[in-house]
Backbone as a chain_set.jsonl record, in Angstrom:
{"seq": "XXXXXXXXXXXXXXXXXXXXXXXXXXXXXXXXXXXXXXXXXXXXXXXXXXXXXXXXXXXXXXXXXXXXXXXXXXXXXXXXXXXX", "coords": {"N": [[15.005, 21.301, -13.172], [15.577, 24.408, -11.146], [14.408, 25.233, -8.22], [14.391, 28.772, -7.421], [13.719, 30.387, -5.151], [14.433, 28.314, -3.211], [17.869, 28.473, -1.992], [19.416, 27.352, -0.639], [20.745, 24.321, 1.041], [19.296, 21.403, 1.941], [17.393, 20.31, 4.992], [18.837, 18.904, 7.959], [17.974, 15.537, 8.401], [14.964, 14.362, 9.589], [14.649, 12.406, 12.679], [12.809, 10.441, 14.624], [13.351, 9.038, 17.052], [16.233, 10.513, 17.86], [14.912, 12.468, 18.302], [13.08, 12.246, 20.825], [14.817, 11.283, 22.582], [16.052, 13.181, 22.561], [14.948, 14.866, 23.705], [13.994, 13.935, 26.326], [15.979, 13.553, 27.856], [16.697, 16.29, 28.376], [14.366, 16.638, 29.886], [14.912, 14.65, 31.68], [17.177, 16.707, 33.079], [16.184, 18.563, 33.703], [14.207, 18.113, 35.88], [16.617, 16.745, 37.722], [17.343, 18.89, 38.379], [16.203, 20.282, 40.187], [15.188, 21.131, 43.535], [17.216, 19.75, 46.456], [16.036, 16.417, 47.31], [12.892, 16.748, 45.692], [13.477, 15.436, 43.143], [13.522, 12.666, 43.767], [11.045, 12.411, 44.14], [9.972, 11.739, 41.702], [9.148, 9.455, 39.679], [10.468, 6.759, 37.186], [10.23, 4.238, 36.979], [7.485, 3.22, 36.073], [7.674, 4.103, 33.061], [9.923, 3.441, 32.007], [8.983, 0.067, 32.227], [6.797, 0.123, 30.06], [8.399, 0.97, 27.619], [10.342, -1.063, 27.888], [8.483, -2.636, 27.16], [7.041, -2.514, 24.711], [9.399, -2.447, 23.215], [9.502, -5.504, 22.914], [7.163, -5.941, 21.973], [8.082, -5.407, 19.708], [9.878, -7.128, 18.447], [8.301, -8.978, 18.773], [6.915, -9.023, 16.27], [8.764, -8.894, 14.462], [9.471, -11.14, 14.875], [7.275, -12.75, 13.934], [7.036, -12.146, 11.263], [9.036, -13.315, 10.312], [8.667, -15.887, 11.112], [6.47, -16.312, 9.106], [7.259, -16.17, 6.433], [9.326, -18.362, 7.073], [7.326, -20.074, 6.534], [5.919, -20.436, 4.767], [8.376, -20.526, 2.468], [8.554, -23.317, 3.485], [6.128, -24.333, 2.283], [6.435, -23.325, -0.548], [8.88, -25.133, -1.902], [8.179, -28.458, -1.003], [10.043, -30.676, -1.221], [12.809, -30.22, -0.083], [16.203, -30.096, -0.842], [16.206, -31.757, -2.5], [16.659, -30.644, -5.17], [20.444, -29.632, -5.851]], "CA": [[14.533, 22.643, -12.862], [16.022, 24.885, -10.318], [13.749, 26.5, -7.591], [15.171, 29.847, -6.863], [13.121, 30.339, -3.926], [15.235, 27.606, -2.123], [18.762, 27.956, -2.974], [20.234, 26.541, 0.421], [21.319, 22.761, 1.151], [17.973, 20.541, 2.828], [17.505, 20.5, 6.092], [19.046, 17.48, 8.448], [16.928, 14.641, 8.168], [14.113, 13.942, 11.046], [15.011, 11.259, 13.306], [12.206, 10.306, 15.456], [13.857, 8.282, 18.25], [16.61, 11.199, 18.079], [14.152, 13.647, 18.862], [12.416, 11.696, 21.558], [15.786, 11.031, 22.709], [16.954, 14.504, 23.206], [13.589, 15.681, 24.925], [13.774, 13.026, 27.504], [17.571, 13.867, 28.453], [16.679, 17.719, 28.624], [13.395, 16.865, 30.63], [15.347, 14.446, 32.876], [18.237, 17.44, 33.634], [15.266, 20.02, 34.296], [13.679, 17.132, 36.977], [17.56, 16.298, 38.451], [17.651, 20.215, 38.803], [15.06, 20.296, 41.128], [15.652, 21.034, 45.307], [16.959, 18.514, 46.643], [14.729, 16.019, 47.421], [12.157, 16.772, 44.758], [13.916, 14.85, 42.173], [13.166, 11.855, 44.351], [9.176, 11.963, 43.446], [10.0, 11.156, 40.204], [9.514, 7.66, 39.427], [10.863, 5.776, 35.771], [9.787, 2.978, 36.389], [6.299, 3.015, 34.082], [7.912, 4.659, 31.567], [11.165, 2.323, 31.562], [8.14, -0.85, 31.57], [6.034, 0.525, 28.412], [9.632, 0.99, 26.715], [10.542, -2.181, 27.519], [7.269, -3.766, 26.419], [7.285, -1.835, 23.435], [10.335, -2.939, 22.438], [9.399, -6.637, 22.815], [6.553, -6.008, 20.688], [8.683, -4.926, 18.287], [10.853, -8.037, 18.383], [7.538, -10.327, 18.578], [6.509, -9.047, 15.334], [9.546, -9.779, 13.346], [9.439, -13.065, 14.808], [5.731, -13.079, 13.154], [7.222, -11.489, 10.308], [9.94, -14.839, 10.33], [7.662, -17.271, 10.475], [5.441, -16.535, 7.721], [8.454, -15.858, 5.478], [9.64, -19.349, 6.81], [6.085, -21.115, 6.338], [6.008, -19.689, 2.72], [9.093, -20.645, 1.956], [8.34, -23.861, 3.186], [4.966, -24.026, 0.873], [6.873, -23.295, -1.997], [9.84, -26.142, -1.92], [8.19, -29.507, -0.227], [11.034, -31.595, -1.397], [14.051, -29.686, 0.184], [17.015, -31.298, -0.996], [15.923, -32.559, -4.119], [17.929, -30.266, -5.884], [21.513, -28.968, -5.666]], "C": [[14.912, 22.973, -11.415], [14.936, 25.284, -8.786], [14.29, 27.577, -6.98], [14.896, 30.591, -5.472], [13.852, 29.83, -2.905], [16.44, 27.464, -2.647], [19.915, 27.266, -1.706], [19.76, 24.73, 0.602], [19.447, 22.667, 2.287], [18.44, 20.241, 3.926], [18.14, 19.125, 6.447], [17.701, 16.308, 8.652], [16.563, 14.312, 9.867], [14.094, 12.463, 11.606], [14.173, 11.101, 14.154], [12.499, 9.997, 16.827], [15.159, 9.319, 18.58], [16.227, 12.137, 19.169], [13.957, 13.562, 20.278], [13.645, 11.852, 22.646], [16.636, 12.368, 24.196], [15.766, 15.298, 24.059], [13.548, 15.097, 26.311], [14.946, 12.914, 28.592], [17.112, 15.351, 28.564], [15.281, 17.458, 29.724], [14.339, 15.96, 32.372], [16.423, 15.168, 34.023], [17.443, 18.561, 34.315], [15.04, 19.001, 35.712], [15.364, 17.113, 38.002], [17.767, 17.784, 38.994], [17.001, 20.908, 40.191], [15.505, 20.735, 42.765], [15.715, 19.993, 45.442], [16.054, 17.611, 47.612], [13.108, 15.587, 46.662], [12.192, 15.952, 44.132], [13.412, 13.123, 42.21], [11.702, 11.218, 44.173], [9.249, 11.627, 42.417], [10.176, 10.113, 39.982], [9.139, 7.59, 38.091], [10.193, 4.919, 35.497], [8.704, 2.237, 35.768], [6.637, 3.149, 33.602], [8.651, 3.574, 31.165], [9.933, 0.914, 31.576], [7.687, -0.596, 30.178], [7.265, 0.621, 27.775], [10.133, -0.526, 26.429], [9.247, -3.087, 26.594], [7.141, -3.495, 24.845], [8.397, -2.415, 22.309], [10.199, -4.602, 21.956], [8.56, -7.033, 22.152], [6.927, -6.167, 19.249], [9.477, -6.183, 17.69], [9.7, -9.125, 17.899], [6.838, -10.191, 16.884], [7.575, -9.375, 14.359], [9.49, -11.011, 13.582], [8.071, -13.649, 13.862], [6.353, -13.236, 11.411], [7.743, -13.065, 9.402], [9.331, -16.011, 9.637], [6.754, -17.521, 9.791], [6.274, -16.263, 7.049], [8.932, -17.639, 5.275], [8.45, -20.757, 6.336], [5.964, -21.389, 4.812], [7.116, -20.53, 1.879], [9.29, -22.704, 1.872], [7.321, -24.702, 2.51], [5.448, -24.248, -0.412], [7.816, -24.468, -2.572], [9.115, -27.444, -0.819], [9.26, -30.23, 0.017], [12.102, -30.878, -0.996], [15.046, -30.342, -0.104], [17.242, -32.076, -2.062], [16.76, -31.908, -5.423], [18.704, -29.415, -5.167], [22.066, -27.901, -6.22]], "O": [[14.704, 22.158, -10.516], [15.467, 26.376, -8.585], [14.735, 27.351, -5.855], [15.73, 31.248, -4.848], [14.049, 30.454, -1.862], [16.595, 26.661, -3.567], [21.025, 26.797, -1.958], [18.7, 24.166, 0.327], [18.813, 23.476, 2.965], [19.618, 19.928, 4.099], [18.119, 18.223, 5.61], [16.583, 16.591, 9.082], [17.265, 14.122, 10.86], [13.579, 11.516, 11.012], [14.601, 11.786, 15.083], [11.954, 10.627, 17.734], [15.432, 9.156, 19.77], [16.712, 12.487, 20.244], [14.418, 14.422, 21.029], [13.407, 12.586, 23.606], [17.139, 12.497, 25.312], [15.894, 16.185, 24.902], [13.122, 15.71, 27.29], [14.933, 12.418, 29.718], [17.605, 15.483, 29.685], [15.247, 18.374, 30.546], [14.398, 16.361, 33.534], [16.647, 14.783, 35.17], [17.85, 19.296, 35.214], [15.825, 19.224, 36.633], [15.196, 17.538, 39.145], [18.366, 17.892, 40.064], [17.372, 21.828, 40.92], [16.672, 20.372, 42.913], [14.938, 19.145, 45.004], [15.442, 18.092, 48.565], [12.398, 14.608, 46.892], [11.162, 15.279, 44.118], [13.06, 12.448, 41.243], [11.326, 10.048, 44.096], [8.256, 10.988, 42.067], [11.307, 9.629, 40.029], [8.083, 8.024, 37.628], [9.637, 4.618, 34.441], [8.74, 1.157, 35.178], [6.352, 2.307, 32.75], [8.316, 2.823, 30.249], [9.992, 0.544, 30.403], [8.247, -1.136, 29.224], [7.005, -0.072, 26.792], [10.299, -1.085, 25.345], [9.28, -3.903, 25.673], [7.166, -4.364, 23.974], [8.308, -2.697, 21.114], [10.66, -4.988, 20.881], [8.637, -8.136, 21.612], [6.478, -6.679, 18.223], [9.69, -6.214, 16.478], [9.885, -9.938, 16.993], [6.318, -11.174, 16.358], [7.289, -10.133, 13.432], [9.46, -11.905, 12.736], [7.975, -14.727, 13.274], [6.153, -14.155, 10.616], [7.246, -13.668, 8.451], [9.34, -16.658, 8.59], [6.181, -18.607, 9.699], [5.613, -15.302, 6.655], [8.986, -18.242, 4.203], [8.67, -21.911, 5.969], [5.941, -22.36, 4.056], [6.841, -21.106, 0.826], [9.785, -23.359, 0.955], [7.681, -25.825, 2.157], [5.055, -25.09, -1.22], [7.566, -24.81, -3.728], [9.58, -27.375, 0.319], [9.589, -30.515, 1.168], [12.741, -30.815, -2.047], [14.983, -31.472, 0.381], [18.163, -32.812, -2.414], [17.311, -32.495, -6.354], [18.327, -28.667, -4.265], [23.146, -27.48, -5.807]]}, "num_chains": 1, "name": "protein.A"}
């Protein structure tokens, strides 16, 4: 079934980290726009920490993810080896 209501193509798909992406490059060109001087009060370096930390979260949970995958897996097979 058709809906005739919508007869154009679906929109581009929502990219979160895109988005984020392109707000944070248009906010940092408004800030570099600034008198000079101004631009200078602006300090990264919280933001660039919480990004990084963030990210390392992100890493420590697949490692979680890992090692209950590999705990499991060894659970299920004691005898490794036993067959070929």
């Amino acid at each position: 079934m058709v809906n005739k209501k919508y007869d154009h193509e679906p929109v581009e798909e929502f990219v979160f980290e895109d988005w984020l992406r392109d707000g944070l490059n248009g906010f940092r060109q408004k800030v570099e726009g600034c008198k000079p001087g101004e631009a200078k009060k602006f300090d990264t370096s919280e933001f660039r920490q919480h990004m990084r930390n963030a990210r390392k979260e992100q890493l420590l949970a697949v490692r979680s993810l890992l090692d209950s995958a590999i705990d499991w897996l060894d659970k299920k097979d004691p005898n490794p080896g036993s067959k070929a």
